[in-house]
Gaussian input, Z-matrix of N, CA and C with variables (Angstrom, degrees):
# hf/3-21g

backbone

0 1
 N
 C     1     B1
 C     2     B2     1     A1
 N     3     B3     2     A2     1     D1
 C     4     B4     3     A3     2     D2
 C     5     B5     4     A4     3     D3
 N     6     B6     5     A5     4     D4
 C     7     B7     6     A6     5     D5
 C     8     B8     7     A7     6     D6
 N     9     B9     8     A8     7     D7
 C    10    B10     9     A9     8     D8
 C    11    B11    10    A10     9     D9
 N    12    B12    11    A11    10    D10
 C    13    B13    12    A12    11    D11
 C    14    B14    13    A13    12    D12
 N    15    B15    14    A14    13    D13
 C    16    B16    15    A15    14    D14
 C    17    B17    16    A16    15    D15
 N    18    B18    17    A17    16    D16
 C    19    B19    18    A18    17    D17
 C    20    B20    19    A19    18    D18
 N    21    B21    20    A20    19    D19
 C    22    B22    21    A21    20    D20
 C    23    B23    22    A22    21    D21
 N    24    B24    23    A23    22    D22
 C    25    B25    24    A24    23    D23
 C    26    B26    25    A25    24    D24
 N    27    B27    26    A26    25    D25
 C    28    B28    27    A27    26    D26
 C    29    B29    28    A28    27    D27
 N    30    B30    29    A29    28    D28
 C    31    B31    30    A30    29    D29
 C    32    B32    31    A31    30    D30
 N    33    B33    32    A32    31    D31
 C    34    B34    33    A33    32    D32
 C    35    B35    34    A34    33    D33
 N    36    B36    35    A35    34    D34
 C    37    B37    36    A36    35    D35
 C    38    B38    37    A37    36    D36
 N    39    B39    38    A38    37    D37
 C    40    B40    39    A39    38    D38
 C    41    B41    40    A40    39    D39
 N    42    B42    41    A41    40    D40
 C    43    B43    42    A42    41    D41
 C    44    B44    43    A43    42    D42
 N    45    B45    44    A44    43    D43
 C    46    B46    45    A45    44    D44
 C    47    B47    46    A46    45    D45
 N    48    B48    47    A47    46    D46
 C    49    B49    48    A48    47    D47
 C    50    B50    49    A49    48    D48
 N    51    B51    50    A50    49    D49
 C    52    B52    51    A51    50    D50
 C    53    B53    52    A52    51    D51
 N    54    B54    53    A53    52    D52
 C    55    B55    54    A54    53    D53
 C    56    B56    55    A55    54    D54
 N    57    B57    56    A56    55    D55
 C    58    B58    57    A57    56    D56
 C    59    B59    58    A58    57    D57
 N    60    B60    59    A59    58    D58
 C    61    B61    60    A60    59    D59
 C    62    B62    61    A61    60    D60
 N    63    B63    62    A62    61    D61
 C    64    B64    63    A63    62    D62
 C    65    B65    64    A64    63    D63
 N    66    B66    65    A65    64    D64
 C    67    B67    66    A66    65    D65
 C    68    B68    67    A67    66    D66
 N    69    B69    68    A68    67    D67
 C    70    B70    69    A69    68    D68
 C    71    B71    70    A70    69    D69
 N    72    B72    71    A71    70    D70
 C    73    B73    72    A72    71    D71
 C    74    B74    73    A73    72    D72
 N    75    B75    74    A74    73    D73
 C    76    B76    75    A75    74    D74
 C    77    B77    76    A76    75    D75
 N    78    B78    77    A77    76    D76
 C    79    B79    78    A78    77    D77
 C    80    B80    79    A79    78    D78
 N    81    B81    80    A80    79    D79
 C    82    B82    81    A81    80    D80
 C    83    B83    82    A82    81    D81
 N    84    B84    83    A83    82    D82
 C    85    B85    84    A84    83    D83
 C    86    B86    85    A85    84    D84
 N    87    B87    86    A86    85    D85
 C    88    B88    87    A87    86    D86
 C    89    B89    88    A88    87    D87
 N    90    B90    89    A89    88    D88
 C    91    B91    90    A90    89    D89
 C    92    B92    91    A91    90    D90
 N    93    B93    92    A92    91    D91
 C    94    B94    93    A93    92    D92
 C    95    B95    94    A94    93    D93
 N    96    B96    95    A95    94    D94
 C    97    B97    96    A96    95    D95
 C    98    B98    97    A97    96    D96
 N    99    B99    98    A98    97    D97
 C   100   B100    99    A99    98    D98
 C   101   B101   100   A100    99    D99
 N   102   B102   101   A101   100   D100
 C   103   B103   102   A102   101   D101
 C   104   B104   103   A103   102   D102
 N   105   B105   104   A104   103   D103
 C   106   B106   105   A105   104   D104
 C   107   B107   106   A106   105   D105
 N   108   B108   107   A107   106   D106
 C   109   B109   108   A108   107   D107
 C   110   B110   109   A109   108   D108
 N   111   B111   110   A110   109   D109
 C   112   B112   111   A111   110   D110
 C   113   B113   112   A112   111   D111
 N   114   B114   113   A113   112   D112
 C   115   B115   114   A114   113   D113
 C   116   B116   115   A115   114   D114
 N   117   B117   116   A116   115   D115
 C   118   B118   117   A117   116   D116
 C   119   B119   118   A118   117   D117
 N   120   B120   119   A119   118   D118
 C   121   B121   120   A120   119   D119
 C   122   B122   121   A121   120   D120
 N   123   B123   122   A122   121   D121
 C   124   B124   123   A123   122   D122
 C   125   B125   124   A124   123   D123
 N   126   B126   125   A125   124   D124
 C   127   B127   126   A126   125   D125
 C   128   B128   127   A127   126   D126
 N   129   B129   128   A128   127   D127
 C   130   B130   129   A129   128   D128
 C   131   B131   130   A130   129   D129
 N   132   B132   131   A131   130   D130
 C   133   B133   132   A132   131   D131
 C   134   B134   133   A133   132   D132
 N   135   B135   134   A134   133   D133
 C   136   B136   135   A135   134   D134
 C   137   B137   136   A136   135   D135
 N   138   B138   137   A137   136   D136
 C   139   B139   138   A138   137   D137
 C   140   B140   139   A139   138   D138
 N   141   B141   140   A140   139   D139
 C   142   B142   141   A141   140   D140
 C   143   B143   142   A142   141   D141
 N   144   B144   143   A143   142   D142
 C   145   B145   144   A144   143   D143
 C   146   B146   145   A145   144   D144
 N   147   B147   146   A146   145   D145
 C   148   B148   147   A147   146   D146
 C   149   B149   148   A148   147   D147
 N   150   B150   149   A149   148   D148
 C   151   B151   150   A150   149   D149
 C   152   B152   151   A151   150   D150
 N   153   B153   152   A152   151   D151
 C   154   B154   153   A153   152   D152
 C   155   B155   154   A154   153   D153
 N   156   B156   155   A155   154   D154
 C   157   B157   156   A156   155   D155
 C   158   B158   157   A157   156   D156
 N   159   B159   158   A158   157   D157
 C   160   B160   159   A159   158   D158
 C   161   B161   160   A160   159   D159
 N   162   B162   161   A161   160   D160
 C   163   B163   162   A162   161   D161
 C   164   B164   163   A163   162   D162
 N   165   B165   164   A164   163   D163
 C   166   B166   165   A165   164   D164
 C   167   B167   166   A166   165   D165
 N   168   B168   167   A167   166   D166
 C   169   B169   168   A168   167   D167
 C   170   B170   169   A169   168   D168
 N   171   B171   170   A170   169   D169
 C   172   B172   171   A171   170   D170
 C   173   B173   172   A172   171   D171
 N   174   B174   173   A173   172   D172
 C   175   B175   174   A174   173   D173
 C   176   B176   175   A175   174   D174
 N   177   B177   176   A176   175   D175
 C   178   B178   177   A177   176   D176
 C   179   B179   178   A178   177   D177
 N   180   B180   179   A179   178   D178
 C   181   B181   180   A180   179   D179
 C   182   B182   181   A181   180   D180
 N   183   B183   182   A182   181   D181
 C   184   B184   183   A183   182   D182
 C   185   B185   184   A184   183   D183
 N   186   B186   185   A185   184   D184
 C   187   B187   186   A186   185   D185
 C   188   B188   187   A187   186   D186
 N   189   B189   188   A188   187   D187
 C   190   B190   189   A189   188   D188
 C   191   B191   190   A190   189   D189
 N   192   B192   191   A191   190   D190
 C   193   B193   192   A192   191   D191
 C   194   B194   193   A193   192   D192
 N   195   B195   194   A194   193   D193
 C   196   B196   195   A195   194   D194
 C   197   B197   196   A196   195   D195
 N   198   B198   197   A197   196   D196
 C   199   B199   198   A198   197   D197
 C   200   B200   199   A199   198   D198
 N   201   B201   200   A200   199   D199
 C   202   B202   201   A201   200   D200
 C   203   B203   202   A202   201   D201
 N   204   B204   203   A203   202   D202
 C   205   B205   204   A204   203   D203
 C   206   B206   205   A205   204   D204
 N   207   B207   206   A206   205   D205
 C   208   B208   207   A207   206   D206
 C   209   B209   208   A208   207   D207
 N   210   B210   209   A209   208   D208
 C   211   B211   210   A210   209   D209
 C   212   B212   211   A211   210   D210
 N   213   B213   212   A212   211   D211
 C   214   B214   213   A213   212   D212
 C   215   B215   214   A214   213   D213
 N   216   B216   215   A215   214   D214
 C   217   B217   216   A216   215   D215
 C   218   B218   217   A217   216   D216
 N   219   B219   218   A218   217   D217
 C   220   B220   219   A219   218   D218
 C   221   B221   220   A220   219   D219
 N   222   B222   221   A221   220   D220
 C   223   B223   222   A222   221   D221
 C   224   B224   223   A223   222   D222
 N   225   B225   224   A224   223   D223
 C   226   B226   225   A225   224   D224
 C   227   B227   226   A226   225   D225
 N   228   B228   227   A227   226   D226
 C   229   B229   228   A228   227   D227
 C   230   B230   229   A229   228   D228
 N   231   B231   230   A230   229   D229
 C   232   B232   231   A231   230   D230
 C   233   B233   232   A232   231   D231
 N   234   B234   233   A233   232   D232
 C   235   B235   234   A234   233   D233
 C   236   B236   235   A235   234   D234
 N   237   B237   236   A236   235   D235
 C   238   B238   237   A237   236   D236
 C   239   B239   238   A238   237   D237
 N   240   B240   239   A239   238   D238
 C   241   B241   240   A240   239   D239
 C   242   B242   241   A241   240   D240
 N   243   B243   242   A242   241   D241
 C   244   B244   243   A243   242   D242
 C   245   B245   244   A244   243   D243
 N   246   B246   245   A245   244   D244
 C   247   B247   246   A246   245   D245
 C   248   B248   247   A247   246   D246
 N   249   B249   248   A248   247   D247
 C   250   B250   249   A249   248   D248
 C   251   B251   250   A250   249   D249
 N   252   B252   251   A251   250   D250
 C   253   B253   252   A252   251   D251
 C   254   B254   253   A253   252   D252
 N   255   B255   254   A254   253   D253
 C   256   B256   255   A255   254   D254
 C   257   B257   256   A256   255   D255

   B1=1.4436
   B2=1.5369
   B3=1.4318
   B4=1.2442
   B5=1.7426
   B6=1.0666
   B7=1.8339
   B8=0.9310
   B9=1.1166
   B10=2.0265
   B11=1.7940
   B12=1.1510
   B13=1.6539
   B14=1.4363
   B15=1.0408
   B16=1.7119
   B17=1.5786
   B18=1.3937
   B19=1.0698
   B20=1.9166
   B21=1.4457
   B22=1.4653
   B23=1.7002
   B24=1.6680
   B25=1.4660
   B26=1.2395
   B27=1.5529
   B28=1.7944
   B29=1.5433
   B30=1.4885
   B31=1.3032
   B32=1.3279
   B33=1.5534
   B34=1.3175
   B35=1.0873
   B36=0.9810
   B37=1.6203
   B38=1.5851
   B39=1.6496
   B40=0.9763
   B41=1.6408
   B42=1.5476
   B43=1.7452
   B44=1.3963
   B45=1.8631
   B46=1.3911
   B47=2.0668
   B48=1.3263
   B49=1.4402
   B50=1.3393
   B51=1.3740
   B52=1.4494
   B53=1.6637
   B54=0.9936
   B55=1.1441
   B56=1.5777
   B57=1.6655
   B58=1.7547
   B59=1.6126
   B60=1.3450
   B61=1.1165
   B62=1.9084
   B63=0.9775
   B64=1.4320
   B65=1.5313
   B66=1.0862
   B67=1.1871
   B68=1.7599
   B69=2.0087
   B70=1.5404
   B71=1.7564
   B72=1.3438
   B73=1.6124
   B74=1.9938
   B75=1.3045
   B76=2.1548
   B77=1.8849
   B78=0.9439
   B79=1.2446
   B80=1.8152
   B81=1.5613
   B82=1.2853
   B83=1.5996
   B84=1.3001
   B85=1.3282
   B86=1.8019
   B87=1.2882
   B88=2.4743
   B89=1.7699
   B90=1.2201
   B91=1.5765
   B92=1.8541
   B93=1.4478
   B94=1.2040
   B95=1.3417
   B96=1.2284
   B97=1.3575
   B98=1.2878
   B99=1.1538
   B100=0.9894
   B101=1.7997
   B102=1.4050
   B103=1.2280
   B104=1.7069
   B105=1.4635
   B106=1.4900
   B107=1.0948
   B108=1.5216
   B109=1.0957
   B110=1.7747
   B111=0.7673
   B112=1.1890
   B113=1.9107
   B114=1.0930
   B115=1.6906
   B116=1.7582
   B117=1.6452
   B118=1.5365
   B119=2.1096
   B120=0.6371
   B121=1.4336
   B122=1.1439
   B123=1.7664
   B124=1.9015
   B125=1.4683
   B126=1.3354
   B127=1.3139
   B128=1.4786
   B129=1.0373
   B130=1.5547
   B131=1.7267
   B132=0.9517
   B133=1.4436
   B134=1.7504
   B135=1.2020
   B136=1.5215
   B137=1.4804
   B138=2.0643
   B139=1.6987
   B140=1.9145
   B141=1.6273
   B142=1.2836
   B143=1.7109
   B144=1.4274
   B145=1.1608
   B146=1.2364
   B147=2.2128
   B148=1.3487
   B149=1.3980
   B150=1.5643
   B151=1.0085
   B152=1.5425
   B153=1.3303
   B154=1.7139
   B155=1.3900
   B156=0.7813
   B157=2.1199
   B158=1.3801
   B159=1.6583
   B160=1.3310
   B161=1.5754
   B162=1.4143
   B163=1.5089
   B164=1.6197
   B165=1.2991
   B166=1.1945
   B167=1.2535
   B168=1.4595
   B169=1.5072
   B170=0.9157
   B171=1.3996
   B172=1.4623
   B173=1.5719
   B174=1.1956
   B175=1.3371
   B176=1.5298
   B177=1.1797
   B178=1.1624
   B179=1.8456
   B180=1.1185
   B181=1.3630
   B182=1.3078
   B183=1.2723
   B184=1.6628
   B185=1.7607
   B186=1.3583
   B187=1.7643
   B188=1.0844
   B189=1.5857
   B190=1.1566
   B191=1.3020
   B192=2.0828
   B193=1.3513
   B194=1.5697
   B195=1.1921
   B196=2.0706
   B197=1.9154
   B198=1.9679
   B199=1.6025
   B200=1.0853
   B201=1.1060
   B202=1.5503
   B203=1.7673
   B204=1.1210
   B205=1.3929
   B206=1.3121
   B207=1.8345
   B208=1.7496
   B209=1.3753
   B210=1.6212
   B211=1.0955
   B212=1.6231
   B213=1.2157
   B214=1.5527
   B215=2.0708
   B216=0.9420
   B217=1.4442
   B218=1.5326
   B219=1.2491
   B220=1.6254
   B221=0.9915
   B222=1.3872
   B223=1.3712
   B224=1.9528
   B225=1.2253
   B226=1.0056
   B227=1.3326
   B228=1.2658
   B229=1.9641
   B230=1.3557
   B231=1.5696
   B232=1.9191
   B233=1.3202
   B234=1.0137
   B235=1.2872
   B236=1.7441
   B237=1.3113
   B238=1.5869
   B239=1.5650
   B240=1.5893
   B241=1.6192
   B242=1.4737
   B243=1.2218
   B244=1.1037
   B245=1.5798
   B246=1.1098
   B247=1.1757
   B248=1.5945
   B249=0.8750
   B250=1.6600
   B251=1.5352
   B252=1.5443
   B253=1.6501
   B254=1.3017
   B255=1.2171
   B256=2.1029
   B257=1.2195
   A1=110.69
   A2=111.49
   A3=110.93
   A4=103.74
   A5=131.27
   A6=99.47
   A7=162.71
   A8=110.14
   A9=140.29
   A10=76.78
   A11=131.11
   A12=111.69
   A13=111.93
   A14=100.95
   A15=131.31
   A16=108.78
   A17=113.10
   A18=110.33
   A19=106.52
   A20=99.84
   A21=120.72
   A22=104.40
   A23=119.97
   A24=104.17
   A25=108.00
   A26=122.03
   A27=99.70
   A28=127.73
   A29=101.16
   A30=125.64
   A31=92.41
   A32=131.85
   A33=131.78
   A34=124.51
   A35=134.60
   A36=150.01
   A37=87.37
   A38=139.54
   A39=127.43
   A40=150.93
   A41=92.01
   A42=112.00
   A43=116.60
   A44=107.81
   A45=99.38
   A46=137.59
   A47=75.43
   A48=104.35
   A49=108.08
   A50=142.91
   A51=142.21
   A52=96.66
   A53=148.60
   A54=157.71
   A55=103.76
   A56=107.49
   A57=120.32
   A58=71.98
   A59=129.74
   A60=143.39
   A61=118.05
   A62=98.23
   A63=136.62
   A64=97.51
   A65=140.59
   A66=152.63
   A67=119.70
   A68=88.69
   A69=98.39
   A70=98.37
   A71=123.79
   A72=121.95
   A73=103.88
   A74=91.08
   A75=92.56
   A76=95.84
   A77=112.44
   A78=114.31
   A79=117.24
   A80=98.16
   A81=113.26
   A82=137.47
   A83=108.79
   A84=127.06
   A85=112.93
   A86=81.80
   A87=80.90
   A88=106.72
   A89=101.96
   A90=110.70
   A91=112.65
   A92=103.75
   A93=88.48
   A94=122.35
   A95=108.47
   A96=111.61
   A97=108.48
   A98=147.94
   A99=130.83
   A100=125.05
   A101=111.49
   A102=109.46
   A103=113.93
   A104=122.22
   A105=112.91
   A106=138.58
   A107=129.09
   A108=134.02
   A109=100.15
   A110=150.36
   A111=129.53
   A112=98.45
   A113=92.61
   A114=107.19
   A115=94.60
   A116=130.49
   A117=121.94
   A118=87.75
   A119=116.99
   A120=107.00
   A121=117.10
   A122=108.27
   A123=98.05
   A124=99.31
   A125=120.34
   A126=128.77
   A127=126.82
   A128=124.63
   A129=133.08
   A130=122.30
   A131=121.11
   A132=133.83
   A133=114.21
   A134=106.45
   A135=110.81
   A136=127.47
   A137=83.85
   A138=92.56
   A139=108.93
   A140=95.26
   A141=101.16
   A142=131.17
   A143=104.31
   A144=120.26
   A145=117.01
   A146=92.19
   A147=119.31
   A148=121.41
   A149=111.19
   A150=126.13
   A151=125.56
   A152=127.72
   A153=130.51
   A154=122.03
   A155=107.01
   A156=101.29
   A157=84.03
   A158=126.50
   A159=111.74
   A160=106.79
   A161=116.68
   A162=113.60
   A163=125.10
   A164=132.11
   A165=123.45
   A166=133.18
   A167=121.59
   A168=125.66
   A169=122.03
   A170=146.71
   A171=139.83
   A172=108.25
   A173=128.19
   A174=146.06
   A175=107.46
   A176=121.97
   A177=136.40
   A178=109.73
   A179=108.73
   A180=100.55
   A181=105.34
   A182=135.52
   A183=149.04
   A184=90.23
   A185=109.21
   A186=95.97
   A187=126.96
   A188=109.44
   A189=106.09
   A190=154.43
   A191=92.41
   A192=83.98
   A193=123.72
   A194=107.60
   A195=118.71
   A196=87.12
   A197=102.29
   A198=97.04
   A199=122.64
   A200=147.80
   A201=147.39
   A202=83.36
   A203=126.24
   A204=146.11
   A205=105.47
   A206=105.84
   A207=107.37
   A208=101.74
   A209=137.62
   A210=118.70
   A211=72.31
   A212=123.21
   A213=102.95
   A214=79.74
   A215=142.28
   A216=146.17
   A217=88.81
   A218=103.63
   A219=137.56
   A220=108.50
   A221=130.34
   A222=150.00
   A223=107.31
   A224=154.56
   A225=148.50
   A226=114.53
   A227=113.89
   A228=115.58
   A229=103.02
   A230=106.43
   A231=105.95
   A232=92.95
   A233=119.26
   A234=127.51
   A235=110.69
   A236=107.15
   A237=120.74
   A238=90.88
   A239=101.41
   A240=122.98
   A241=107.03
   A242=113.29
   A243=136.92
   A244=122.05
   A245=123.23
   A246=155.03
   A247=109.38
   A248=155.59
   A249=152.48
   A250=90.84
   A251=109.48
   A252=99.12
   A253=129.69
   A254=118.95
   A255=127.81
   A256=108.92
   D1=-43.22
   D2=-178.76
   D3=-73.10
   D4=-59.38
   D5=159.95
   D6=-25.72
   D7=-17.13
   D8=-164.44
   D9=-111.26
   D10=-30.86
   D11=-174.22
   D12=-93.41
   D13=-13.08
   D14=-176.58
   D15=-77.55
   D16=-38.51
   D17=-164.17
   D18=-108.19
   D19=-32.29
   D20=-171.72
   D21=-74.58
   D22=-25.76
   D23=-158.00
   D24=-91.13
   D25=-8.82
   D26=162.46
   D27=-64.39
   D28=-22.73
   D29=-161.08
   D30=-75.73
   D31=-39.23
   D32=167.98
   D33=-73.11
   D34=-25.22
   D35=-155.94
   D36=-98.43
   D37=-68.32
   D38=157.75
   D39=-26.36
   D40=-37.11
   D41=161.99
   D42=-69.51
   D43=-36.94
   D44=175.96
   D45=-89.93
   D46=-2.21
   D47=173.80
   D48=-86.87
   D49=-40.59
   D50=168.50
   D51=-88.75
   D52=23.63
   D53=162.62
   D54=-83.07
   D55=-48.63
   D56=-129.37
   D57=-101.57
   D58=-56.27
   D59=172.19
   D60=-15.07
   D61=-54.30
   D62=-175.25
   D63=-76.55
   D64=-42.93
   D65=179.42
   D66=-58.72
   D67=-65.30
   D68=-166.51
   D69=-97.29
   D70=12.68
   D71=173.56
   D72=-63.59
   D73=-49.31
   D74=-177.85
   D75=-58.50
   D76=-43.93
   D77=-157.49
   D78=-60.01
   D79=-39.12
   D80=158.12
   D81=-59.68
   D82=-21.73
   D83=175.84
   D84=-75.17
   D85=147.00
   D86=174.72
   D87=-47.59
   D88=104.34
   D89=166.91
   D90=-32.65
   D91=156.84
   D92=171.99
   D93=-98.22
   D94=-4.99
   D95=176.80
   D96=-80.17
   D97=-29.08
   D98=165.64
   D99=-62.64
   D100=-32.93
   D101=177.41
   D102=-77.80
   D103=-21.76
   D104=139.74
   D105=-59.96
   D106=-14.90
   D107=164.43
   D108=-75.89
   D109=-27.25
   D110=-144.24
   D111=-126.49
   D112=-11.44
   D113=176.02
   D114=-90.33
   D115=-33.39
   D116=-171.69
   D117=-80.91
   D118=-20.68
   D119=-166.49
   D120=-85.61
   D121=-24.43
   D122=-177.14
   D123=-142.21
   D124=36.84
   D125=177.30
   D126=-94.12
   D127=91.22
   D128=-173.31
   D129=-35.51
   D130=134.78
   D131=159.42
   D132=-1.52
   D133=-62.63
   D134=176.48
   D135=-74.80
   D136=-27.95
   D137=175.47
   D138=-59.28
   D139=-51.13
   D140=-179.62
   D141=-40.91
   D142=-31.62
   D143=-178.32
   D144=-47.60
   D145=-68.40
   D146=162.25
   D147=-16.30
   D148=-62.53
   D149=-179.09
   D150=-57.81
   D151=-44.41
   D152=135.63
   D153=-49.63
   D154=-63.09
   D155=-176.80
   D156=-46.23
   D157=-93.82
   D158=-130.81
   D159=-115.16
   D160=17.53
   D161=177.22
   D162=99.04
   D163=155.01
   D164=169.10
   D165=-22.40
   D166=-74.37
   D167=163.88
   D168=-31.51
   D169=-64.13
   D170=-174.34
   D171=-73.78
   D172=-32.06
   D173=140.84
   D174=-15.85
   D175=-81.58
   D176=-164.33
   D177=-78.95
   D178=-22.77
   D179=174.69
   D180=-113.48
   D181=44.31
   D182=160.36
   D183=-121.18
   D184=-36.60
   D185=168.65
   D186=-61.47
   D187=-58.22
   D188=177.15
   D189=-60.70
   D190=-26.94
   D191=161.40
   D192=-75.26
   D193=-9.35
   D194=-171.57
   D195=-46.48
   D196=-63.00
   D197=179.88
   D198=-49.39
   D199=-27.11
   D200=-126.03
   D201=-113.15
   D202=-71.71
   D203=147.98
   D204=8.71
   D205=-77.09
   D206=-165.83
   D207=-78.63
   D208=23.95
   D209=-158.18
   D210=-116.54
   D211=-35.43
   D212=-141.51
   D213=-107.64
   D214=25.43
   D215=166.86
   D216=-103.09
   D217=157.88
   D218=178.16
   D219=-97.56
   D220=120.41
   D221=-150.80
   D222=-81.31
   D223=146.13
   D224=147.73
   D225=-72.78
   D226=133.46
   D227=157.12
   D228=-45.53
   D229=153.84
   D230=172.00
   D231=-95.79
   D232=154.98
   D233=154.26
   D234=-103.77
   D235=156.97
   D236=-168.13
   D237=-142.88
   D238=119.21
   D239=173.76
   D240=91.74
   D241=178.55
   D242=156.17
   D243=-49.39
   D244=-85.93
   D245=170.75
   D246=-53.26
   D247=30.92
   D248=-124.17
   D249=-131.00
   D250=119.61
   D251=174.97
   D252=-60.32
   D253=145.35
   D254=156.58
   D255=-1.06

């Protein structure tokens, strides 16, 4: 008996290690709660909509591209007042 444990427990110890593996891989990834948090905070009017009609996912990828978008457009100076020079 004590052989069969001798011989069997790497074989287990290995199953449970690609087991655990399998486990903590989601866990490592951007939570999702955080990416709902951060989609309720700067998500536009239509995004919001998005987000009722058809749910997170389509939600979130009508956001993202909105970012992806203002990243690769050329930004304007603000102007402040009326009168605000050239």
């Amino acid at each position: 008996m004590a052989g069969l444990l001798v011989v069997f427990f790497p074989f287990i110890l290995l199953a449970f290690m690609i087991l655990m593996e399998r486990v903590e891989s989601p866990l490592r990834t951007v939570s999702v709660e955080h990416r709902v948090e951060e989609f309720l905070e700067e998500a536009r009017p239509a995004e919001m909509d998005t987000f009722v009609r058809e749910g997170f996912p389509a939600a979130r990828d009508q956001f993202d591209r909105r970012r992806k978008l203002s990243r690769l457009l050329p930004r304007r100076p603000i102007r402040k007042g009326r009168h605000a020079a050239s």
